[in-house]
C-alpha positions as CSV (number, residue, x, y, z in Angstrom):
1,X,0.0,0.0,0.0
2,X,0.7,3.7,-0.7
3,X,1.4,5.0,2.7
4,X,0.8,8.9,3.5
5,X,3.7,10.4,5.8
6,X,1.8,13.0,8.2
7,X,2.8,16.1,6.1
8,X,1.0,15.2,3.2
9,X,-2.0,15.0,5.3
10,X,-1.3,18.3,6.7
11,X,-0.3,19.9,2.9
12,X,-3.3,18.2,1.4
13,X,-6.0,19.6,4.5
14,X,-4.9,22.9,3.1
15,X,-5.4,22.5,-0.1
16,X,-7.3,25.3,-2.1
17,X,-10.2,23.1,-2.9
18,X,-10.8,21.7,0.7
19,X,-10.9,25.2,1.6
20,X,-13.7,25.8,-0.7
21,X,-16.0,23.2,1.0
22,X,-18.5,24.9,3.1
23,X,-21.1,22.9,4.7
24,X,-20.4,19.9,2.8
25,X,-21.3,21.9,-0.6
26,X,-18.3,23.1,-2.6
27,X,-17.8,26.5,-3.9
28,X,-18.6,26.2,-7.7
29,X,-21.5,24.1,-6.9
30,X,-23.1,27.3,-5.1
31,X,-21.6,29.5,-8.4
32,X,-22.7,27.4,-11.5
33,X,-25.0,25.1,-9.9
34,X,-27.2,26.5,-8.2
35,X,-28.1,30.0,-10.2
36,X,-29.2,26.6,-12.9
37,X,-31.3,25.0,-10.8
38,X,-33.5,28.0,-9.5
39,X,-33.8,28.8,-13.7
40,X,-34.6,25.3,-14.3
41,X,-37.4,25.3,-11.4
42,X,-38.7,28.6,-12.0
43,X,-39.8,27.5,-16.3
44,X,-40.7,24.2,-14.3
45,X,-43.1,26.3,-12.2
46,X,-44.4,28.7,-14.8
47,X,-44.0,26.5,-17.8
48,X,-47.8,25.7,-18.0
49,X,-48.8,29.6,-18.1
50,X,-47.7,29.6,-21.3
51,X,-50.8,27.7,-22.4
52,X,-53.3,30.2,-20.0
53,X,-55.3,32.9,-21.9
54,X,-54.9,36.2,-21.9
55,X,-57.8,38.1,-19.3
56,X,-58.7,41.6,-20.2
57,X,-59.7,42.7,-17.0
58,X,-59.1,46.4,-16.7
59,X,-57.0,47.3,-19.5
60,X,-59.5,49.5,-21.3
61,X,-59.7,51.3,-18.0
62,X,-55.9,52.2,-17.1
63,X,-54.3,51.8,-20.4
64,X,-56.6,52.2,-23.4
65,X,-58.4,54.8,-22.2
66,X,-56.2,56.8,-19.7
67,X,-55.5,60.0,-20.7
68,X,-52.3,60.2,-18.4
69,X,-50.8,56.8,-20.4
70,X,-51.9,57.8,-23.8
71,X,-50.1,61.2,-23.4
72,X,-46.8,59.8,-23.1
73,X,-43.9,60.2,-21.0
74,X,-44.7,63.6,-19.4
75,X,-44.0,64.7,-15.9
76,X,-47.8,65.2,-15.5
77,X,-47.9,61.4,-16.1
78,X,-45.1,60.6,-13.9
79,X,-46.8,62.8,-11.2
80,X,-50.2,61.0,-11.2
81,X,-48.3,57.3,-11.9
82,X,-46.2,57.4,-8.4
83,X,-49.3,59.6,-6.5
84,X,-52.5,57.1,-8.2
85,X,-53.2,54.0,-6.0
């Protein structure tokens, strides 16, 4: 057998990558990994909206026919947009 001498151990504990373990869960699987699996489970989770209709509920009211929207970008507009609840 392949035996280890004691400073080995020691020079292979503080090895870059060892270091990089936190909690069991290594540094690039918290970098690449994860940021993948919250994409992957957020089309999981909203995948089937994209078969849901669209509902016109109150579009004609604050869009269509609001004469603050349909004026453009003016500071009127902005005014009533961040004082309108």
């Amino acid at each position: 057998m392949n035996e280890i001498n004691k400073p080995e151990l020691i020079e292979a504990a503080d090895s870059q990558p060892i270091k990089e373990m936190i909690g069991g869960v290594s540094a690039w699987f918290k970098v690449l990994w994860m940021p993948l699996l919250l994409i992957l489970g957020t089309f999981v989770v909203f995948w089937p909206v994209r078969k849901h209709g669209f509902i016109n509920l109150d579009d004609p009211d604050y869009v269509y026919s609001n004469r603050h929207v349909r004026s453009g970008l003016t500071m009127e507009g902005v005014n009533w947009a961040f004082s309108t609840t």
